[in-house]
GUFIVO-563145 format. One record per atom (N, C-alpha, C): atom name; residue in three letters; x negated, z, y negated. Coordinates in steps of 0.02 Angstrom, whole numbers, plus 50000, padded with zeros to 5 digits. Atoms other than C-alpha are relative to their C-alpha. Example, Ala and Ser with C-alpha at 12.3 -4.5 7.8 and 13.67 -1.06 7.14 Angstrom:
GUFIVO-563145
NODE  atom  res     px     pz     py
NODE     N  ALA  49955  50000  50059
NODE    CA  ALA  49385  50390  50225
NODE     C  ALA  49955  50000  49940
NODE     N  SER  50042  49997  50059
NODE    CA  SER  49316  50357  50053
NODE     C  SER  50039  50037  49945
***
This chain:
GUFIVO-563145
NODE  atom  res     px     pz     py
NODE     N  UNK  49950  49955  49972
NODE    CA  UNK  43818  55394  43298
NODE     C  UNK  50039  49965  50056
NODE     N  UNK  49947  50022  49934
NODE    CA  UNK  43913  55262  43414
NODE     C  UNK  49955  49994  50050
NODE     N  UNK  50019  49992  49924
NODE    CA  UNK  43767  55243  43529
NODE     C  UNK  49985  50063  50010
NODE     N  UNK  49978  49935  49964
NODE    CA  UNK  43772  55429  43549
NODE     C  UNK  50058  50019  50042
NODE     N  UNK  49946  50001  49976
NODE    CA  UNK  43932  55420  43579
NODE     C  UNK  50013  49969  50083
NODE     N  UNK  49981  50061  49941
NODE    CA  UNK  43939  55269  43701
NODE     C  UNK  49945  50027  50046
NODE     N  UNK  50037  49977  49966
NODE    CA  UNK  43779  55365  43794
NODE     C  UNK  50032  50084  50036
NODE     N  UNK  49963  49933  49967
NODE    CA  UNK  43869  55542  43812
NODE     C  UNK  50077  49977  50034
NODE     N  UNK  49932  50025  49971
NODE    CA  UNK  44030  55436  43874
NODE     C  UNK  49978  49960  50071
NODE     N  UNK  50033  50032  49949
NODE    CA  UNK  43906  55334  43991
NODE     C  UNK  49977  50062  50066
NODE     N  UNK  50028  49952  49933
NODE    CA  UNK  43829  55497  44076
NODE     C  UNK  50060  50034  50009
NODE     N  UNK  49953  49991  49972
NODE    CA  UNK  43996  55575  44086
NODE     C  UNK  50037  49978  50060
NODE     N  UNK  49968  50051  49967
NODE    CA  UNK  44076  55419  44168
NODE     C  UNK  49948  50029  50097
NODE     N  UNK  50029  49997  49946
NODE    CA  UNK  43925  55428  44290
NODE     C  UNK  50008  50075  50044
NODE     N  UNK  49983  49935  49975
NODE    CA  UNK  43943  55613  44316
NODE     C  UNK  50050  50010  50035
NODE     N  UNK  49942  50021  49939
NODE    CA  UNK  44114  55603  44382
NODE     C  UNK  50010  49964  50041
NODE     N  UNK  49999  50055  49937
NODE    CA  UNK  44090  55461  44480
NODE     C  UNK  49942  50040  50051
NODE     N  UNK  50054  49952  49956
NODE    CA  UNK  43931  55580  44569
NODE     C  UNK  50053  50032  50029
NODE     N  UNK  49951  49938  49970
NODE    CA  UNK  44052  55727  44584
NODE     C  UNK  50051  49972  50047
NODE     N  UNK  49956  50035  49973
NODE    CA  UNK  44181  55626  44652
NODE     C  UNK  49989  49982  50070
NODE     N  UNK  50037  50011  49969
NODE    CA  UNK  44062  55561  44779
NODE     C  UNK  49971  50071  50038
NODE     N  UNK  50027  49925  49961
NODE    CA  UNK  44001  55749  44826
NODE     C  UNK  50054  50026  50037
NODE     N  UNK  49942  49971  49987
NODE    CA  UNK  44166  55808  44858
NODE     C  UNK  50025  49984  50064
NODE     N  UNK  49988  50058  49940
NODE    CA  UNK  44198  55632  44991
NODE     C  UNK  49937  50053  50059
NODE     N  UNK  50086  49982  49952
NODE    CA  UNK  44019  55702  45078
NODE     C  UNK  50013  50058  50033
NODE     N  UNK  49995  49912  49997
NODE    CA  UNK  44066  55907  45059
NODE     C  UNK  50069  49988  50063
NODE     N  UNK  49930  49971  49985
NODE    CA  UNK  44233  55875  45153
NODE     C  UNK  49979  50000  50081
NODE     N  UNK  50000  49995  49920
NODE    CA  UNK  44255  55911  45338
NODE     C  UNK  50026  49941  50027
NODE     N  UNK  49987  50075  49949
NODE    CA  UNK  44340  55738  45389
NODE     C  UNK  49930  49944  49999
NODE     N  UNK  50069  50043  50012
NODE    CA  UNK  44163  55660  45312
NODE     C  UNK  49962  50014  50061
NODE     N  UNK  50040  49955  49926
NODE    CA  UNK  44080  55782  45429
NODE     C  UNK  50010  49988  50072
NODE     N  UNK  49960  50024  49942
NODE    CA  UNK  44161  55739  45577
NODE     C  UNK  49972  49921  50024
NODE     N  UNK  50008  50051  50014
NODE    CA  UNK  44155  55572  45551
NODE     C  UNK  49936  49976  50010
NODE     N  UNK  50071  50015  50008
NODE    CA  UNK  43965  55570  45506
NODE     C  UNK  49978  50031  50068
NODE     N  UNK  50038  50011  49934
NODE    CA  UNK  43928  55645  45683
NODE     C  UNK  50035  49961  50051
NODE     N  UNK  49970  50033  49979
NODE    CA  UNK  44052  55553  45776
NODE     C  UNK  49980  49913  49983
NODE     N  UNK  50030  50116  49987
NODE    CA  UNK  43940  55372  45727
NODE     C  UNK  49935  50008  50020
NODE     N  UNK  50064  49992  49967
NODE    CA  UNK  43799  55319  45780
NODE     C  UNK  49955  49982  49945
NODE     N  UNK  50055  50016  50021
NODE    CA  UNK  43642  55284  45708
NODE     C  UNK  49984  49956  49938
NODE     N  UNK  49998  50075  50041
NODE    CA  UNK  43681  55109  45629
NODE     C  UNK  50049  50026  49955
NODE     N  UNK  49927  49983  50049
NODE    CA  UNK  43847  55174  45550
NODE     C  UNK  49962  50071  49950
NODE     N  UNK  50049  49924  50049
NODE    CA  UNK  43737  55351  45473
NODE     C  UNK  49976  49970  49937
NODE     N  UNK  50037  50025  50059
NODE    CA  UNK  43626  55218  45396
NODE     C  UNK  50036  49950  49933
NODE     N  UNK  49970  50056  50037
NODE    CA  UNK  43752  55099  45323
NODE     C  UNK  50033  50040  49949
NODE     N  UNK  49949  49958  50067
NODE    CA  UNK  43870  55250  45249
NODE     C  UNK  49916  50035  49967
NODE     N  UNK  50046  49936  50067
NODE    CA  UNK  43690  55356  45169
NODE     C  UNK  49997  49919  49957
NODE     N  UNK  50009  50050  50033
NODE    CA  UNK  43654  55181  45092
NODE     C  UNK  50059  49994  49954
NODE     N  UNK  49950  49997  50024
NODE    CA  UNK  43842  55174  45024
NODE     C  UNK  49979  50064  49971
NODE     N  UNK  50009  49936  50059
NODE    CA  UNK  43807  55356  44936
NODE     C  UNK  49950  50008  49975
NODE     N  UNK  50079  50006  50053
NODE    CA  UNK  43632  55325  44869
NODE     C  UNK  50027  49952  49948
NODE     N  UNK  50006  50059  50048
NODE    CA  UNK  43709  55168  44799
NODE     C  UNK  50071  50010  49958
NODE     N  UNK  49933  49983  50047
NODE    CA  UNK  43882  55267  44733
NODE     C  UNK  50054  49946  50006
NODE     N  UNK  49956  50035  49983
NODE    CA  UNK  43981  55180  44812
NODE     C  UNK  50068  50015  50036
NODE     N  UNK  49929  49946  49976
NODE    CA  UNK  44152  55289  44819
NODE     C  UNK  50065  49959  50040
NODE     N  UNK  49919  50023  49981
NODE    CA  UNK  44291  55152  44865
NODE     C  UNK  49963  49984  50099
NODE     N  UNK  50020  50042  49945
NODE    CA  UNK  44166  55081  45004
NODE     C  UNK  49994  50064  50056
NODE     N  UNK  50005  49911  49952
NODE    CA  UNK  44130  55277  45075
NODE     C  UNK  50079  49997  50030
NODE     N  UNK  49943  49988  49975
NODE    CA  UNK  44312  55296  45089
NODE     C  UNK  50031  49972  50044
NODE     N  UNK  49990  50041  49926
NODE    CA  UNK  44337  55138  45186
NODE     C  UNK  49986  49995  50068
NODE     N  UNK  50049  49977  49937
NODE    CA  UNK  44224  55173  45300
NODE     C  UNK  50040  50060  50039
NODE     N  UNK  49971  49915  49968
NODE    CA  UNK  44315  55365  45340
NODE     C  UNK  50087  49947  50006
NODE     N  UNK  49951  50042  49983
NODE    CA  UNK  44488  55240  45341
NODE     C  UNK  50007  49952  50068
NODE     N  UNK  50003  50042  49951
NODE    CA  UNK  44422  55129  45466
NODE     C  UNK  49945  50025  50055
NODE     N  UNK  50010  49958  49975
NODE    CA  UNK  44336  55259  45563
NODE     C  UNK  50002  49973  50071
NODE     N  UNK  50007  50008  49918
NODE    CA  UNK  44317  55204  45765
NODE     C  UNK  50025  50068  50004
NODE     N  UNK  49966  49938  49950
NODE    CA  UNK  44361  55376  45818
NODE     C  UNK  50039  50036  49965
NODE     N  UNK  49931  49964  50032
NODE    CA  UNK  44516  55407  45707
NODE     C  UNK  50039  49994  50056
NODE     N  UNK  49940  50042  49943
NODE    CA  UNK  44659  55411  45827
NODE     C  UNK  50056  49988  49955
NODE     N  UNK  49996  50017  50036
NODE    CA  UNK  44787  55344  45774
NODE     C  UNK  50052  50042  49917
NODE     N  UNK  49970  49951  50050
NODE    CA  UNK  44895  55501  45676
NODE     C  UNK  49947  50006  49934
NODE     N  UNK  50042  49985  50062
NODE    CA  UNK  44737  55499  45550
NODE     C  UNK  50004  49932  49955
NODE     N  UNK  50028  50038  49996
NODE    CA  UNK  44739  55325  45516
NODE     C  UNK  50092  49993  49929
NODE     N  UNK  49935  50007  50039
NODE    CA  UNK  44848  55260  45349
NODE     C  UNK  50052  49958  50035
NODE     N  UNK  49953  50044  49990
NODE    CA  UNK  44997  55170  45337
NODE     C  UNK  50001  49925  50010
NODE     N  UNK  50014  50073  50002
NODE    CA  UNK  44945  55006  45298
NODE     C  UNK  49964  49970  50058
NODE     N  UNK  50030  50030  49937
NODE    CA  UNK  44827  55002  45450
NODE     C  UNK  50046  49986  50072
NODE     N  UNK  49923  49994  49961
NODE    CA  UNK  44980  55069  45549
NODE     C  UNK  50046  49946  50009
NODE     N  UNK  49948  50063  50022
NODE    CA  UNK  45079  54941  45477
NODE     C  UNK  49970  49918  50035
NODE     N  UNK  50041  50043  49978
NODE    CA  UNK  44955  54808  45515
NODE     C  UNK  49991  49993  50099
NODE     N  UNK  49982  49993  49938
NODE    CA  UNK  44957  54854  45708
NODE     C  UNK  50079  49992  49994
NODE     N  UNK  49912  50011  49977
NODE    CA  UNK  45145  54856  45700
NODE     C  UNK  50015  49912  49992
NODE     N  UNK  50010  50093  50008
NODE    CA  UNK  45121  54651  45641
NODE     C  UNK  49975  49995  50052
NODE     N  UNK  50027  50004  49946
NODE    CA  UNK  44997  54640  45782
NODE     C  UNK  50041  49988  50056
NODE     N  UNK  49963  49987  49952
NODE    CA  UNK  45119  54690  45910
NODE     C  UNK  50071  49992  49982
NODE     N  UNK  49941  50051  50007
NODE    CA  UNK  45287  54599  45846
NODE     C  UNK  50025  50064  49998
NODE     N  UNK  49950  49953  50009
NODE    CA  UNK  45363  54778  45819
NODE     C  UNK  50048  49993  49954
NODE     N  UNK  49939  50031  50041
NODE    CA  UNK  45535  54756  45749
NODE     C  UNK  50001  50070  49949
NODE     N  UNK  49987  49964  50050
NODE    CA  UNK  45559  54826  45573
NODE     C  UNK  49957  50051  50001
NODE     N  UNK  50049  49942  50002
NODE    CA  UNK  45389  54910  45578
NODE     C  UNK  49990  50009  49935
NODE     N  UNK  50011  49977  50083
NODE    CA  UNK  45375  54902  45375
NODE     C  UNK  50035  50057  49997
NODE     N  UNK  49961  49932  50010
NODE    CA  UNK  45517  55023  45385
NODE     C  UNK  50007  50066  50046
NODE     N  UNK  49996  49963  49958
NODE    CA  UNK  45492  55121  45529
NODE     C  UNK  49951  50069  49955
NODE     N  UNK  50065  49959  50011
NODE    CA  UNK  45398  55318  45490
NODE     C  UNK  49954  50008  50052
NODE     N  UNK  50066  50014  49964
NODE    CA  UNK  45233  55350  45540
NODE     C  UNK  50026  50024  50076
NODE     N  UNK  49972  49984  49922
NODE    CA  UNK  45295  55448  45692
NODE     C  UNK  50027  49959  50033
NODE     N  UNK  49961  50046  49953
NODE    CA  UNK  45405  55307  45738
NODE     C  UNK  49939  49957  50017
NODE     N  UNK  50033  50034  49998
NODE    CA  UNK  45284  55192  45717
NODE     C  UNK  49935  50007  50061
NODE     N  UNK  50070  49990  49939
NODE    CA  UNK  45136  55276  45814
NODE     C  UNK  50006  49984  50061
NODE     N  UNK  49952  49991  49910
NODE    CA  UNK  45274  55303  45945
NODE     C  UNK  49989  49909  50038
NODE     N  UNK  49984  50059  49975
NODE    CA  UNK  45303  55118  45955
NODE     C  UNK  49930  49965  50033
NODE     N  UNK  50072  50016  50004
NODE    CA  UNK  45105  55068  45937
NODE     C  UNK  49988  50020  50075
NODE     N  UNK  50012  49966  49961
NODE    CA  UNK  45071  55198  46077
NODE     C  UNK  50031  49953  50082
NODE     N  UNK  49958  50013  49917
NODE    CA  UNK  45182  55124  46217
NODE     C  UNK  49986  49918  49992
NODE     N  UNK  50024  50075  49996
NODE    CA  UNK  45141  54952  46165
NODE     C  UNK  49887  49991  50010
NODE     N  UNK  50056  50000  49977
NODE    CA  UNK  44963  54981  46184
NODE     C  UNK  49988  50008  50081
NODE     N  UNK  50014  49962  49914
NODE    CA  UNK  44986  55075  46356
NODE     C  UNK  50025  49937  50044
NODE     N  UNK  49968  50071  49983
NODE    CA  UNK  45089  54913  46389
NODE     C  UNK  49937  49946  50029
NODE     N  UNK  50032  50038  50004
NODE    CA  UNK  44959  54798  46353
NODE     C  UNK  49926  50017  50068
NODE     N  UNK  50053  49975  49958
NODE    CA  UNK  44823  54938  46451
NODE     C  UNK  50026  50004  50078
NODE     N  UNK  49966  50012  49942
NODE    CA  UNK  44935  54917  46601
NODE     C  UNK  49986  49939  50039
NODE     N  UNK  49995  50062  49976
NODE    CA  UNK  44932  54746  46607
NODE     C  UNK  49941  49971  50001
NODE     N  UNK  50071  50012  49995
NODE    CA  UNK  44730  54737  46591
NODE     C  UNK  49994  50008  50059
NODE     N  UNK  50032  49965  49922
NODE    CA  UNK  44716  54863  46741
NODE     C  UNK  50022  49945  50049
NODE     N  UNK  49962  50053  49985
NODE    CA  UNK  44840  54739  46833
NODE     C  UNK  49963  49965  50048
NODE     N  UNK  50034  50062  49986
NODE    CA  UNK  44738  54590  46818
NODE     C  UNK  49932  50002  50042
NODE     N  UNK  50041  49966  49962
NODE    CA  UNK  44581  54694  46863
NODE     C  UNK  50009  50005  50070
***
C-alpha cells in the first residue's frame, strides 16, 4: 500500500509540474518571446520543456533580449540601477527607476555617438 501511495503521489507531483509547464508555453508573453528569438534561443528553450525544466523556461522569458525595459523585473531593474551608480535605486519605484535607467542610458548613447 505505501508504494501505491508513493507512485500515485509521484505521478501527481509530475503532473503538476507538466501542467505548470503548459500553461508557461500556452501564454502569450511565451509566444512573443518564442518568435522574437532566433533559431539558437528556439532550440535551447524546446530543450528546457522536453527536459521540464519550469524555473529555467521562466528565466529565459525574464532575461528575454527584446523585453524593454517596463517588462523586465525588479531585481534586474535594480541591478541596472547598481550598474549606473543611481542614487537610492533599491528604493526608488519601477517608474522612477526606468525613468532614471532611461536617461542614463541615452547619456551613455550620446556619448558613444560623440566619440564616433
Amino acid at each position: 500500500m505505501d508504494k501505491l501511495r508513493f507512485l500515485q503521489a509521484t505521478v501527481h507531483r509530475k503532473t503538476l509540474r507538466l501542467r505548470s509547464i503548459e500553461a508557461i508555453v500556452l501564454s502569450s508573453q511565451f509566444e512573443r518571446l518564442w518568435m522574437e528569438s532566433d533559431t539558437e534561443l528556439r532550440d535551447k528553450v524546446e530543450k528546457l520543456v522536453i527536459e521540464d525544466c519550469r524555473v529555467a523556461i521562466l528565466l529565459w522569458m525574464k532575461q528575454h533580449p527584446s523585453l524593454d525595459l517596463g517588462e523586465r523585473p525588479m531585481d534586474y531593474l535594480r541591478g541596472r540601477g547598481k550598474f549606473y551608480h543611481i542614487k537610492n535605486y533599491s528604493r526608488l519605484t519601477k517608474p522612477e527607476l526606468i525613468g532614471e535607467i532611461q536617461r542614463r542610458e541615452n547619456i551613455d548613447e550620446q556619448e558613444q555617438n560623440s566619440i564616433v
